[in-house]
Each structure stands twice: as structure tokens, then as C-alpha cells.
C-alpha positions as CSV (number, residue, x, y, z in Angstrom):
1,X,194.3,96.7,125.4
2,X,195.9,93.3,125.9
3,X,192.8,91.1,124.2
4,X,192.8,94.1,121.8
5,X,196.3,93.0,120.2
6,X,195.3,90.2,118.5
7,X,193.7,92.7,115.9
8,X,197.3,94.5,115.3
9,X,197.7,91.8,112.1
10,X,194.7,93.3,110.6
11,X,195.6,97.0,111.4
12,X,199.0,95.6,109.7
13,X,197.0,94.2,106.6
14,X,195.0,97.2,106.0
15,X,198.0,99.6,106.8
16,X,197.5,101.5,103.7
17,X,194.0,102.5,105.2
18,X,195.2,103.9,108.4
19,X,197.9,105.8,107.1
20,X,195.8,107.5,104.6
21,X,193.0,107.9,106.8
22,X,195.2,110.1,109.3
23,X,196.7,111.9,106.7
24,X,192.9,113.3,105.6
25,X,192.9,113.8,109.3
26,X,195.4,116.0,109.9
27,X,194.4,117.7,106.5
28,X,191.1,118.3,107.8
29,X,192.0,119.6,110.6
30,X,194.8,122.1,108.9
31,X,191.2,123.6,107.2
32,X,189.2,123.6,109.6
33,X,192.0,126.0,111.4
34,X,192.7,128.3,108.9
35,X,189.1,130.1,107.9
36,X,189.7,130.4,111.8
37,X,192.4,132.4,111.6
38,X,190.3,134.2,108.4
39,X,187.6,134.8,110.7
40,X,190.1,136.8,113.1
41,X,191.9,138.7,110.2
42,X,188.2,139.9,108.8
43,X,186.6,141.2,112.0
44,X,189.7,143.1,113.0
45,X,189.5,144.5,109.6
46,X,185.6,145.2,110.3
47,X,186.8,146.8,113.3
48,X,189.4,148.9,111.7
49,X,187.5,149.9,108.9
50,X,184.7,151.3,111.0
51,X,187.4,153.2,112.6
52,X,188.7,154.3,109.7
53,X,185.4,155.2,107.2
54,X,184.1,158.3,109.1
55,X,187.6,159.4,108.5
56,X,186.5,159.3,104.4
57,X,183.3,160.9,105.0
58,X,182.3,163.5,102.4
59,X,185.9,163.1,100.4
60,X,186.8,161.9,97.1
61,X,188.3,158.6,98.2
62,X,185.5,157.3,100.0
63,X,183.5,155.3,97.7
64,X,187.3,154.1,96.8
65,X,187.6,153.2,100.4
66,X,184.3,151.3,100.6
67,X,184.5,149.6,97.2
68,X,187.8,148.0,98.5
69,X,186.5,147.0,102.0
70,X,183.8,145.2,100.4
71,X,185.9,143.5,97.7
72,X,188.4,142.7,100.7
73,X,185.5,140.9,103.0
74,X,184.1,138.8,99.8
75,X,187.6,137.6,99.2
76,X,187.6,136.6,102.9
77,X,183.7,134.7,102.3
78,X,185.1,133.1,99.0
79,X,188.3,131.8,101.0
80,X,186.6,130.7,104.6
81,X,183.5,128.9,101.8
82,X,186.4,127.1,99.7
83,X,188.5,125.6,103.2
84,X,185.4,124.6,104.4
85,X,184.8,122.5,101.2
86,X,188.0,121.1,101.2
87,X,187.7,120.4,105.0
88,X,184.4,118.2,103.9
89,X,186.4,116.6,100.6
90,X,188.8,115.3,103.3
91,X,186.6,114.3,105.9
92,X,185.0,112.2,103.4
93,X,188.1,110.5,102.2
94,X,188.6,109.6,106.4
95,X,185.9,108.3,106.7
96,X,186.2,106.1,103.3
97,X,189.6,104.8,104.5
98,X,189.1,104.6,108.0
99,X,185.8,103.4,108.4
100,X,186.3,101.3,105.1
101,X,188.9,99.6,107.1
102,X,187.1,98.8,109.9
103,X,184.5,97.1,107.3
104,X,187.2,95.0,106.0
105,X,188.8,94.0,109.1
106,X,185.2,93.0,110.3
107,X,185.0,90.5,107.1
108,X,188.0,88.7,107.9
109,X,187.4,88.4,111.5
110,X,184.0,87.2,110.6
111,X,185.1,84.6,108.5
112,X,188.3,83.6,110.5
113,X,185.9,82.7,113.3
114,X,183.6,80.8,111.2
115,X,186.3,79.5,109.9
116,X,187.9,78.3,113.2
117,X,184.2,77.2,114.4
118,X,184.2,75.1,112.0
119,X,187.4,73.4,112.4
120,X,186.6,72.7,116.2
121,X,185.4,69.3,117.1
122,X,181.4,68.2,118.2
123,X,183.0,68.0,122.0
124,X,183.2,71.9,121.5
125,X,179.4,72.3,120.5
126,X,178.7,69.7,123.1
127,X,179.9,72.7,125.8
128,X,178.3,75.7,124.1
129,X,175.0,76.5,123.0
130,X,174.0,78.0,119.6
131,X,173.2,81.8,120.8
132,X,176.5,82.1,122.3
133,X,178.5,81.4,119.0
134,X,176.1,83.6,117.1
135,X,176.5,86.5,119.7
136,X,180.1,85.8,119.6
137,X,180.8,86.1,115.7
138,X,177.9,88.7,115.1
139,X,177.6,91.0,118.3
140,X,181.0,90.7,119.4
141,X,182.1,91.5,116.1
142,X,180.4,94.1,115.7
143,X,181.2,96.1,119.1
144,X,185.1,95.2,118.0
145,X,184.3,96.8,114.6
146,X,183.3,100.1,116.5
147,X,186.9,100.4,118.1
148,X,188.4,99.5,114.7
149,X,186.6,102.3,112.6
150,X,185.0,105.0,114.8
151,X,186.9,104.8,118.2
152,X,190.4,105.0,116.1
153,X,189.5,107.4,113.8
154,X,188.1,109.6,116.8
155,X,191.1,108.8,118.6
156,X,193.5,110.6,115.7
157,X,191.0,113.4,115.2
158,X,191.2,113.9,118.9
159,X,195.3,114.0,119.3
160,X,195.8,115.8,115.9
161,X,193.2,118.3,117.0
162,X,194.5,118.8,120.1
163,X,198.2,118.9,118.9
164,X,197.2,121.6,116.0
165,X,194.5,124.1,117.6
166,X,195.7,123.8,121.6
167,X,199.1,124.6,120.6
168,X,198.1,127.6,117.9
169,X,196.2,128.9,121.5
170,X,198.7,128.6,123.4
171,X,201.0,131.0,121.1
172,X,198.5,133.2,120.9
173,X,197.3,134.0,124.8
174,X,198.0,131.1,127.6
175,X,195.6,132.6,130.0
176,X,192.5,133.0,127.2
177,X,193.6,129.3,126.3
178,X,193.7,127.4,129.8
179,X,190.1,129.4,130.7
180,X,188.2,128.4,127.2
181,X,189.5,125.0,127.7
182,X,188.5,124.6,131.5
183,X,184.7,123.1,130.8
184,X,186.4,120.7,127.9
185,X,187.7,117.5,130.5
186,X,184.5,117.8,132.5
187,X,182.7,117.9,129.4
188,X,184.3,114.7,128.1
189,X,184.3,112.7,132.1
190,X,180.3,113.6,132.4
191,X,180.1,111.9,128.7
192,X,182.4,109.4,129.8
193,X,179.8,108.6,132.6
194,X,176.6,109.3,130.8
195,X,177.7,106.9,128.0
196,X,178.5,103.9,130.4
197,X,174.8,104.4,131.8
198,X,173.3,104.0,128.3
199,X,175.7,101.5,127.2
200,X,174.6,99.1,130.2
201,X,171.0,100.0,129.7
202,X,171.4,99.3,126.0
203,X,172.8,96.1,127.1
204,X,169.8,95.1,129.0
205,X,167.5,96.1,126.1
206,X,169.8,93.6,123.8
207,X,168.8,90.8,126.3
208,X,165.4,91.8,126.4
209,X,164.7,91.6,123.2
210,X,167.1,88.3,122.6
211,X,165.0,86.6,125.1
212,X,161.8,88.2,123.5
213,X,162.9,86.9,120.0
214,X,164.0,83.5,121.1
215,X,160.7,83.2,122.6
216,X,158.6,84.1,119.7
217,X,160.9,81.7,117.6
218,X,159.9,78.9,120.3
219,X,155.9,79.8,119.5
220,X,156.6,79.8,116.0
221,X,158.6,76.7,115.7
222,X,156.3,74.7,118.5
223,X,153.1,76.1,117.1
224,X,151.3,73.0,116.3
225,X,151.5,72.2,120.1
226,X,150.2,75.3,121.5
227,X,147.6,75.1,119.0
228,X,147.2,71.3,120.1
229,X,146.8,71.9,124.1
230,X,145.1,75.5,123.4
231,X,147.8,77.3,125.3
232,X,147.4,80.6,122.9
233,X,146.3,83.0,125.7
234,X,149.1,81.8,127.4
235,X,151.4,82.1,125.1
236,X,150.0,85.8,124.3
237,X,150.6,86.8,128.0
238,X,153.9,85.6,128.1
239,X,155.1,87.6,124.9
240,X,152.9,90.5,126.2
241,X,155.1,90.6,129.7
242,X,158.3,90.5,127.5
243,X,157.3,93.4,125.4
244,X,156.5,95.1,128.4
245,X,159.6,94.4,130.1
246,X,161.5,95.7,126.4
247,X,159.3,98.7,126.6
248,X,160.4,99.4,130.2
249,X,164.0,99.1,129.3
250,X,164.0,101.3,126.4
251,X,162.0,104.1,128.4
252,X,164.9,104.0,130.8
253,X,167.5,104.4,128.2
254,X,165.5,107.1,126.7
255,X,166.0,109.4,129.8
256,X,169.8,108.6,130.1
257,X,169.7,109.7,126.3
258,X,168.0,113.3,127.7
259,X,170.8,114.0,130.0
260,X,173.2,113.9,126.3
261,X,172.6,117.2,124.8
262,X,172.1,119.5,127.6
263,X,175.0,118.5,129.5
264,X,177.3,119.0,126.2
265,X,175.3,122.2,125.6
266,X,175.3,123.9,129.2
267,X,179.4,123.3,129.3
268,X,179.6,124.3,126.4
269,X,178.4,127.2,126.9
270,X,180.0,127.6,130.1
271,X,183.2,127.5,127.9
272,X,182.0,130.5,125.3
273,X,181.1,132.5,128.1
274,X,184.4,132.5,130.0
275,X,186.0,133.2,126.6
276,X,184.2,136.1,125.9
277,X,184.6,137.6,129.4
278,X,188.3,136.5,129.8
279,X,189.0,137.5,125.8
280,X,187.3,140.5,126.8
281,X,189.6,141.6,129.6
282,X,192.3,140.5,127.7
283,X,191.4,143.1,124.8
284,X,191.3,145.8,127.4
285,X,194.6,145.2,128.1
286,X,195.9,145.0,124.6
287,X,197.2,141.7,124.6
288,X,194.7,140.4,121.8
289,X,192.5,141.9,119.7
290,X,188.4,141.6,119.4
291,X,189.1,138.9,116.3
292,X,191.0,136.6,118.7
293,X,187.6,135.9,120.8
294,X,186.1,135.2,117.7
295,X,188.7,132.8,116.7
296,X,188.9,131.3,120.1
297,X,185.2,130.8,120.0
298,X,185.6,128.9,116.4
299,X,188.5,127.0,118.3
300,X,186.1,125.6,121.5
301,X,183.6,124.3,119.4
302,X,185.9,122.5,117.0
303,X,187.5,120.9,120.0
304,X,184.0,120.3,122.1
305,X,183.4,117.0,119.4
306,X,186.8,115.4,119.8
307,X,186.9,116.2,123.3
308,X,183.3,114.8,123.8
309,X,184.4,111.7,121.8
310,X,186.9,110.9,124.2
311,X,184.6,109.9,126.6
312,X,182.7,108.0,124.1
313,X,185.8,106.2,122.7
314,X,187.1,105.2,125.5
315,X,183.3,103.1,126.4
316,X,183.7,101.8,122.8
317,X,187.5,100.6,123.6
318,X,186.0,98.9,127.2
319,X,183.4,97.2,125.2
320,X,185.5,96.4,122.5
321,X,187.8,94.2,125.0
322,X,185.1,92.9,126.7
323,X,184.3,91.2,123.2
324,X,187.1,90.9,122.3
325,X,187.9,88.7,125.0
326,X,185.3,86.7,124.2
327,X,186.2,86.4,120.9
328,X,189.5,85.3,121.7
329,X,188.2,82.8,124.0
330,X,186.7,80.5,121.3
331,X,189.8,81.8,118.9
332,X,192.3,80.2,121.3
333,X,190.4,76.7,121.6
334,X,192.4,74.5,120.1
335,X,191.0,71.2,118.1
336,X,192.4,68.0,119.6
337,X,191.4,66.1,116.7
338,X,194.5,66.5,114.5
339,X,195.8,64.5,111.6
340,X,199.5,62.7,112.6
341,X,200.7,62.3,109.0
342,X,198.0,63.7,106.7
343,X,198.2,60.3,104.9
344,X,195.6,60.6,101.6
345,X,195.9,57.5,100.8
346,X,193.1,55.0,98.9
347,X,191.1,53.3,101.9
348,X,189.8,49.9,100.8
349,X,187.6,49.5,104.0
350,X,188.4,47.4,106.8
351,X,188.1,48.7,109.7
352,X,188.9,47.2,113.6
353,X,188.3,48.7,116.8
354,X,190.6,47.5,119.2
355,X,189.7,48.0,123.1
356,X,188.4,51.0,122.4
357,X,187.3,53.5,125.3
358,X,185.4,57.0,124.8
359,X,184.5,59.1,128.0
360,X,183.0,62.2,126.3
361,X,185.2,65.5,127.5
362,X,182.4,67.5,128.4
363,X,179.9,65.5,130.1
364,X,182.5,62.7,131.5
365,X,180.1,59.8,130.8
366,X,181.6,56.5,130.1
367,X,179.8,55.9,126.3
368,X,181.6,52.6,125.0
369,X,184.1,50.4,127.3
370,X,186.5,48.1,125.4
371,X,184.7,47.6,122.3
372,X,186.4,45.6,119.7
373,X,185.2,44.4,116.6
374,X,186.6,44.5,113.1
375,X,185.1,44.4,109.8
376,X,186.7,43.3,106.2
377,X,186.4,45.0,103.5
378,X,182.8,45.0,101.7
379,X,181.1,43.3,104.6
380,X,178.6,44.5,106.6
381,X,178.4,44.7,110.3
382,X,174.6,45.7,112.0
383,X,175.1,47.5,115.7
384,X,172.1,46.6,117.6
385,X,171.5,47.9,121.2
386,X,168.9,49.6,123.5
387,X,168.7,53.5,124.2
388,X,172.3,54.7,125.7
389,X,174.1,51.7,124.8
390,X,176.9,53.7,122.8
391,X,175.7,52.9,119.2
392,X,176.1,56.2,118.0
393,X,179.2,56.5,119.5
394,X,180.5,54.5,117.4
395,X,179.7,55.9,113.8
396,X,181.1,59.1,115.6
397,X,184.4,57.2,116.1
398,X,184.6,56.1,112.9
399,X,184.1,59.7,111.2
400,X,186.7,60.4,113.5
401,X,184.6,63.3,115.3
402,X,186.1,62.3,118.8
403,X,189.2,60.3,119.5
404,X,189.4,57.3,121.9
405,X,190.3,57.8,125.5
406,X,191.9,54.9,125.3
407,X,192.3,51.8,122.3
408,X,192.7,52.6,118.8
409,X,190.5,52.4,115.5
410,X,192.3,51.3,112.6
411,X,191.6,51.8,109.0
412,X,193.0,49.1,106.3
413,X,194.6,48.2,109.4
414,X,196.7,51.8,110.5
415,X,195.6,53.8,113.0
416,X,192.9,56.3,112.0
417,X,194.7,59.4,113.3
418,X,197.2,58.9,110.9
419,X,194.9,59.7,108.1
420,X,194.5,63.1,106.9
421,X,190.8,63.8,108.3
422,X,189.0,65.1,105.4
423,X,189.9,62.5,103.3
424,X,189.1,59.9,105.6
425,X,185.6,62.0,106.2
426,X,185.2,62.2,102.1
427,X,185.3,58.4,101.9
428,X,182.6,57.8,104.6
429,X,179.0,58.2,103.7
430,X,177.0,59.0,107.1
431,X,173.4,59.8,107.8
432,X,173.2,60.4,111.6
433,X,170.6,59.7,114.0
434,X,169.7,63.1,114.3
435,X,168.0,63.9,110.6
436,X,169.3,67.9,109.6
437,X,168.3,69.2,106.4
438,X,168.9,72.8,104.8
439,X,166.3,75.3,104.5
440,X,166.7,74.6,100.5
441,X,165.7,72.7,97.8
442,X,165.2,69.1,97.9
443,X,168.1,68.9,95.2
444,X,170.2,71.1,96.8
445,X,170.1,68.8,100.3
446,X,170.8,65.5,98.0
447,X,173.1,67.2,96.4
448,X,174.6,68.1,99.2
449,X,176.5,65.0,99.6
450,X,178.8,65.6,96.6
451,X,179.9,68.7,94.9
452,X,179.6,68.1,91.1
453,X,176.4,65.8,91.5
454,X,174.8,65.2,88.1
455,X,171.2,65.2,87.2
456,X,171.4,61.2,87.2
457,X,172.9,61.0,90.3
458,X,170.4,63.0,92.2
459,X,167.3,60.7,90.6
460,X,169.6,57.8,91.2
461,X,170.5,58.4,95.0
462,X,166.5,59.9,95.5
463,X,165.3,56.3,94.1
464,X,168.1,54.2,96.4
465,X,166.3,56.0,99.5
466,X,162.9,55.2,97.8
467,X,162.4,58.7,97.9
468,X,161.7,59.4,94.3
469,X,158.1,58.3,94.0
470,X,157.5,60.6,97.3
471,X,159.3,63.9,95.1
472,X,157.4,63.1,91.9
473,X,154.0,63.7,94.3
474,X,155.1,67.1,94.9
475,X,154.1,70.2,92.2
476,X,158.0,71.4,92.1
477,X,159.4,67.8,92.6
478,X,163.3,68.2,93.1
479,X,163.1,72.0,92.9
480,X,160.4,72.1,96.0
481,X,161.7,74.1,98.6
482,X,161.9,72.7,102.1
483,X,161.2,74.7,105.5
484,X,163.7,75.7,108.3
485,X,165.3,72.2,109.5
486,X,163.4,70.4,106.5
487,X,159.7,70.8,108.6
488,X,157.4,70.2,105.3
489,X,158.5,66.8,105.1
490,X,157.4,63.6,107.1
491,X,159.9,62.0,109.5
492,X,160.5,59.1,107.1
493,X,160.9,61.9,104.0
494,X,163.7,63.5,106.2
495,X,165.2,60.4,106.8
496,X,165.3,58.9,103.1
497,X,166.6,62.7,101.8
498,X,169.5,62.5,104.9
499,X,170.1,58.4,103.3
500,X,169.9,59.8,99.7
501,X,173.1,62.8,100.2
502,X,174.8,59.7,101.8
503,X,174.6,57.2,99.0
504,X,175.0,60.4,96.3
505,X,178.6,59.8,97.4
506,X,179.2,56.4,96.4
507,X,181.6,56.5,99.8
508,X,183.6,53.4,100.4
509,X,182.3,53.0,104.0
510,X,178.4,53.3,104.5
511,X,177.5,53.9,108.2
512,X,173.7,54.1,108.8
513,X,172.5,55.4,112.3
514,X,169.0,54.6,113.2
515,X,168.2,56.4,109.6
516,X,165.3,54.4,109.5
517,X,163.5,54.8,112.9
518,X,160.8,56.9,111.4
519,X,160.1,54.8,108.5
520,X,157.0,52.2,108.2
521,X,158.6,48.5,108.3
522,X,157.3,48.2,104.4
523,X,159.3,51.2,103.6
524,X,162.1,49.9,105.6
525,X,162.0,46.7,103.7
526,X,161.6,48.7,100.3
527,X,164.9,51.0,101.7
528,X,166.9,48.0,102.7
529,X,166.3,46.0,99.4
530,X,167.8,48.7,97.9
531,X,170.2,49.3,99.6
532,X,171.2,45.4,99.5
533,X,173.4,46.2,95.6
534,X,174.7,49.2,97.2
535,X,176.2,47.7,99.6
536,X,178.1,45.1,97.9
537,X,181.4,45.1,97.7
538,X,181.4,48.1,100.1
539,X,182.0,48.2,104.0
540,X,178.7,48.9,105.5
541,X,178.1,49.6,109.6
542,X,174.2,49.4,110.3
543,X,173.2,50.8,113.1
544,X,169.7,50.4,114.8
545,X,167.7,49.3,117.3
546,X,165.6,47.7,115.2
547,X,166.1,43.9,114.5
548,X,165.2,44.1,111.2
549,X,167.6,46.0,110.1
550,X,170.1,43.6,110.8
551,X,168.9,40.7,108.0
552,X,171.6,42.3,105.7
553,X,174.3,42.1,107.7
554,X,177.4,39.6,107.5
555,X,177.7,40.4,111.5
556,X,176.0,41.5,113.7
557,X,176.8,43.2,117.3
558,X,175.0,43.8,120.3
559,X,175.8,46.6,123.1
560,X,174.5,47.0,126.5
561,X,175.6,49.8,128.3
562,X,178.8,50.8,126.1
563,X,180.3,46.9,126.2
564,X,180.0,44.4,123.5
565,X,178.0,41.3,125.0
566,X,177.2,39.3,121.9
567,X,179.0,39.2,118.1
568,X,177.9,36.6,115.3
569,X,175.7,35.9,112.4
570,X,171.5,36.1,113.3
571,X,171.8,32.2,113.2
572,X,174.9,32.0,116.0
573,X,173.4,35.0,118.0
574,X,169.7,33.0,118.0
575,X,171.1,30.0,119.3
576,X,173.0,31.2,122.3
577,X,170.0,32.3,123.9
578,X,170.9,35.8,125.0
579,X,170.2,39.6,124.5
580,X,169.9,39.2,120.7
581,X,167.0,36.6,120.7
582,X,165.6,38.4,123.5
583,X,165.4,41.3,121.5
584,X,164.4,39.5,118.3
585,X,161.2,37.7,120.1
586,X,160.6,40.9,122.1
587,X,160.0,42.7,118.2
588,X,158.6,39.8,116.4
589,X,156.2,39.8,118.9
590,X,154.8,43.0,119.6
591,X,155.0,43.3,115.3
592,X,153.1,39.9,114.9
593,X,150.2,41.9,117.8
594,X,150.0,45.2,116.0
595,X,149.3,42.8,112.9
């Protein structure tokens, strides 16, 4: 029950719940013993009376006698019908409290791990994969939802049950009590067992058909390549092995689930047969009466579901803390990247990097060494480098998504960490490498960028990426909806919608990373002319590997291998002869050939 605790401040929240939900337990239970006890009082009266009639037979007061008996027993129906609807008013309020609870509780834990994912740095989604989080805040979830709602209001039903009929039994006849109650444990340990079987076989079903989903999400997602190298039949034997492999699993689960109701019948059984055999002598002696095997009967099977539940509660209560624990895993990571002051003050946009060193947490790889630049305020700096050299690294230090290992990065001259993170992140307008667009409308993924984005804006930042002639082409233009990951568009479509929700924000520091690898060099030139009035009079970090995209910058630098090797204008960089006019010739070249 230790990982279980952290879910006590919830039970605490929603303590209205609980307390209301056992009280509708214990008052369900109080009438589901008393048409018991009703039951008892009306056979022996049965009993009695056919003792009693023959007695009548023939006199005056005999149709007096039966007149009564029968008003006597309808009394009896009316009462045992009118408990038993009460009993069902109030295990519907438990189970609108209770269960309602567990409902609620699984909201906020749902969105208290989103939440927390989401405050957890890209070093963090660096170590994990995708399904794991999802499994974590949806599966997980769920199984701790189960403890939270069914296993606890099993749990009370099971103690107050226990508490209110075992100790009526007892009062009435020990011996009758400790024989009809014999089957009950083995009854809830062969559940106990039988439940663990189809719990891990249900397990193994939920990985079968994860791995069978997440491969027909592959063929859906990749199928322009099967299609391409005609690997269809392939493909189709591969699913058809998985399905097989499901079908397997859930045929073994299916004859686990067989064993369920006959066991819980056969001991049950077992249980009304020693009652009515023990009751029976028990009668003979004159230490109960014939309606006490009736009621002891009524007892058994009110007690054979919360018994049987407590084998089944305590699975849900092992699995629950097995997800728990996972939960709690990702719950307890803690975000190293942590504002030292929370300044919010207005950033002009200078930025420096002084000797600054990143070795990535998860990977330990070395990604920039030293690097120190600095940049004044509306000037633009281009980052130019080969595959690996740390150029991305960079923009991710300046959005502050890792720390340095070692050196500092300074904005308007005081350290970065310093600065309250989201407002440092609201004033930086960044279209990564790695182009990801919403599974919405064009507008909605420009708009993106900024929360009140006008009309204007939209057309404005859409035309900036030269984007807007591209939307006009389309039958919905800005309204067009785009597929998962933003699929219907080209590469260079992506691109210039990721550039247009950057420049939507009119942020004081621009930072472009390789945004315009997928673009034609006449759209690039169309893109970069543009962006030339943006620009002014706002700090601007190009990054590419492209020497073109350098011709607007003030500066430019080069990277090899995470160092800095050259800094200057394109004029100084040409003239020293080195990497940069390597690179330059290298490009001119091969564009000057393809020409």
C-alpha cells in the first residue's frame, strides 16, 4: 500500500464521497438483513399455522383463522418487496458516490500527470518513448481508478457485511454459523487465484493487441512505401500472424474465464448443503427452528459476493500498485530546469554565450564545447555547420530547454536562469528543425503562435512565410484541415506554416533552425526577402547548413564538431580561406551544375 499513499490527498478531497458512500453501505446492508429475518418469522408462521388449521377444521372460526393467516403473509410479501427497494435506492446512491469518486479522482490524476509531463524538460522525452507516457497516464490510470471506485467500495461492503450478518449468526447458532461459512475463504482464495490467471492473461492480450495496433498504425502511416516497394502481401502476413497470435491469447483467457462460475457455484453449493444438513440437526434438537435454515440460506448467499470480491479486490489493489508505482515514477521526476528569481522583466535582446558546454543527460554526448559568441540587440547572427556540429543545440539553449554543463548564456547581459522561463520562452519566436504541425486547421496551427491572433495577423504571418499564395490554391484556404502531423502538405508548406506561428508572435528574438531545408532556393530567396523587414531591429539567430541563408546576417558562425572554428562577416570569413569558403564554393558549385 506504500505507492498507494500518494492517492490519500484525493481520498481527502473527495471525503464527502466516501463518507456518504459507506453510509449507503451500511444502509444497504441493514435491508438486505432484515426481509431475512422476515423470511424466518413467515415460514415459522407457515409452519405453525399448518399445525394449527386442522385444529379449525369444520368450526366457526376457521375461515377467521385463514382470512388472517393470509392477511398476515401479504403483510410479510409487502414488507420483504418494500426493504428490498430500499436496499436498491441505496445501493444506487453507493455506487453514485463511490464510484463517482473514483471518476473524479481519475480526472485530477489525469490532468496532474499531464500536467507534470508537461513541465518536465526535452532531456526527459529524450529517455522515454511516447507509448510508455500514454500507457502511464491512460492504462495506469485506469487500473488505479479500479482500486479507487470498485476495490474500496467492495472493501466496505465486505467488512460491513461481515461485521452485520456474521455477528447476527453467531447470536443465533455458532455451530450452524462456522459450518455455512466453511466453503466462504476457499471460495474467495480459488477466486483470488483464478483472477491472477486472467489478469496476467489479460495482460498479454493488452500487449498483443498494442503491438498489433502500433503495427497497423506503422502500415497506415508508411503506406506510400509499402505501396512503393510492393511489400502488401508482406505486410498482410505480418498483421495476419498478429491477429493470430491476439486470437490465441484471448482463447486462453476464455477458458480461465470457464473455471469462474462453476467454482463459485459448486462451493456455493457445498455451503447450502451443509446448512441444510447441519440446520437440520440443529432443528431436531430444538436449538433453532426450520425458519433459521431459511434465513441462514438468505445469509450465505449475501455473503458469497463480498466474500468472492475479496479475492478479486485484493488482484485489483496488486495491480493498482503496480501502476501506481509507475505512475509515481514519472510523478517524482523532478525538472532541473528551474527559474532562480522568476525575473519578468522586458528583454531587449542581446544575447552572449560565454564558454558554454552541453553534454546531453541521457545520451552523454559532448554537443557544443566552449562556444562563445554574443549578439547585440537587433542584429543577426547565421550558425552554419555540417550534420552533428551542435547547431541545434544551440537554439535549444537559448529557449532554455537544457541548461549548460558548464558556461553561462546571458540575456541583456544576466544569466538566463535567472529569468522566469515562460516569459523568456514568450519572447522567443522558434521554428525547430523538426517541422510538427497539429492535426487542425491551417489557422488554428498559425494561430497557434499567439493566443488572441487576429484575422490580419494570420494573413499577415501566412504572407511573411510566403505561404499565402499556397493557402489561397486550396478550396477551404485557412479553414483547410490538415492530416495527422500536417501529412497533406509539402515539406516546404510545413516549413513556411511552422515559420508563419513563429513570426505571428512578433517575438523579440527570432531563431530559425534549418526551417528552410525543404524549400526550393527561389522560395528561400522569396522567404528570406521577407523576412529581411522582419528582422530589423530584432535579434535574429539563423541557423542552417545552407550558405545562403546566411546573406542576411550581420555575423555569421561556423561549427565543426560542437566548437566554434570561424566567426565574422561573409567578406572576413571568405578571405581567411577556411571552412566557410570551403563550404561556400562547395554549394555555389554543385548549384551553378544542377543549373
Amino acid at each position: 500500500m506504500k505507492e498507494l499513499r500518494h492517492l490519500n490527498k484525493y481520498l481527502y478531497k473527495y471525503k464527502g464521497h466516501l463518507f456518504m458512500g459507506t453510509l449507503f453501505v451500511i444502509l444497504s446492508n441493514i435491508f438486505a438483513i432484515v426481509p431475512a429475518q422476515m423470511v424466518r418469522h413467515a415460514l415459522n408462521l407457515v409452519l405453525d399455522a399448518l399445525n394449527v388449521y386442522p385444529l379449525f377444521d369444520g368450526g366457526q372460526l376457521q375461515d377467521s383463522f385463514r382470512s388472517d393467516f393470509y392477511m398476515t403473509i401479504l403483510f410479510y410479501g409487502l414488507l420483504i418487496v418494500a426493504m428490498a427497494f430500499l436496499r436498491g435506492v441505496f445501493l444506487f446512491f453507493m455506487r453514485q458516490t463511490i464510484i463517482v469518486m473514483s471518476r473524479l479522482i481519475e480526472y485530477d490524476l489525469k490532468n496532474d500527470v499531464f500536467k507534470h509531463y508537461q513541465s518536465l524538460p526535452l532531456s526527459f522525452y529524450r529517455r522515454n518513448n511516447t507509448g510508455d507516457l500514454m500507457a502511464r497516464i491512460s492504462e495506469d490510470v485506469s487500473k488505479v481508478r479500479m482500486y479507487l471506485g470498485p476495490a474500496i467500495m467492495y472493501g466496505i461492503n465486505l467488512t460491513v457485511s461481515c461485521i452485520l450478518i456474521i455477528g447476527y449468526m453467531l447470536t443465533v447458532n455458532v455451530k450452524l454459523t462456522l459450518w455455512a461459512l466453511a466453503p466462504l475463504p476457499l471460495l474467495s482464495v480459488s477466486i483470488y487465484y483464478v483472477n491472477n490467471l486472467i489478469n496476467k492473461r489479460s495482460e498479454a492480450i493488452q500487449k498483443s493487441l498494442s503491438g498489433m495496433s502500433t503495427f497497423v498504425q506503422e502500415a497506415f502511416s508508411g503506406i506510400r512505401v509499402i505501396k512503393a516497394f510492393v511489400r502488401e502481401k508482406d505486410s498482410a502476413g505480418l498483421f495476419d500472424d498478429a491477429a493470430n497470435d491476439y486470437t490465441d491469447k484471448q482463447l486462453s483467457l476464455a477458458k480461465v474465464n470457464a473455471l469462474f462460475y462453476p467454482l463459485m457455484l459448486v462451493l456455493i453449493g457445498l455451503s447450502t448443503i451443509l446448512t441444510v444438513y447441519v440446520g437440520g440437526i440443529e432443528v431436531i434438537r430444538g436449538s433453532i427452528t426450520p425458519g433459521n435454515i431459511a434465513e441462514f440460506i438468505m445469509y450465505v448467499n449475501m455473503l458469497t459476493w463480498p466474500v468472492t470480491s475479496l479475492g478479486w479486490v485484493t488482484s485489483i489493489v496488486q495491480r493498482a500498485a503496480a501502476s501506481q508505482k509507475r505512475i509515481n515514477e514519472f510523478l517524482h521526476t523532478e525538472n532541473e530546469i528551474v527559474s532562480i528569481s522568476n525575473l519578468e522583466e522586458p528583454i531587449k535582446g542581446k544575447v552572449a554565450f560565454e564558454d558554454v558546454t552541453l553534454v546531453y543527460p541521457d545520451s552523454g554526448i559532448e554537443a557544443v564545447k566552449k562556444v562563445s559568441f554574443e549578439i547585440n540587440e537587433g542584429e543577426t547572427l547565421a550558425i552554419l555547420g555540417t550534420t552533428g556540429s551542435g547547431k541545434s543545440t544551440i537554439a535549444n539553449l537559448l529557449c532554455r530547454m537544457y541548461d549548460p554543463t558548464d558556461g553561462r548564456v546571458l540575456i541583456d547581459g544576466r544569466d538566463i536562469k535567472l529569468f522566469d522561463i515562460n516569459h523568456i520562452r514568450n519572447k522567443m519566436g522558434y521554428v525547430p528543425q523538426d517541422v510538427f504541425l497539429f492535426s487542425d486547421s491551417i489557422r488554428n496551427n498559425i494561430a497557434f503562435g499567439k493566443d488572441d491572433a487576429t484575422e490580419e495577423e494570420i494573413i499577415q504571418a501566412a504572407k511573411d512565410a510566403d505561404l499565402w499564395n499556397n493557402i489561397s490554391m486550396f478550396d477551404k484556404g485557412l479553414e483547410t484541415v490538415l492530416g495527422e502531423r500536417g501529412i497533406t502538405l509539402s515539406g516546404g508548406q510545413k516549413q513556411r506554416t511552422s515559420i508563419a506561428r513563429a513570426l505571428i508572435r512578433k517575438p523579440t528574438v527570432l531563431i530559425l533552425d534549418d526551417c528552410l531545408s525543404a524549400v526550393d532556393t527561389k522560395t528561400e530567396n522569396a522567404i528570406l526577402n521577407n523576412l529581411q523587414g522582419i528582422m530589423e531591429n530584432r535579434t535574429s539567430v539563423i541557423i542552417s547548413h545552407r550558405v545562403s541563408s546566411a546573406k542576411l546576417a550581420d555575423r555569421i558562425l561556423v561549427l565543426d564538431q560542437g566548437e566554434v572554428v570561424e566567426t565574422g562577416t561573409h567578406a572576413e570569413l571568405m578571405e581567411k580561406q577556411g571552412a566557410y569558403k570551403e563550404l561556400y564554393e562547395k554549394q555555389v558549385s554543385t548549384g551553378t551544375e544542377a543549373e
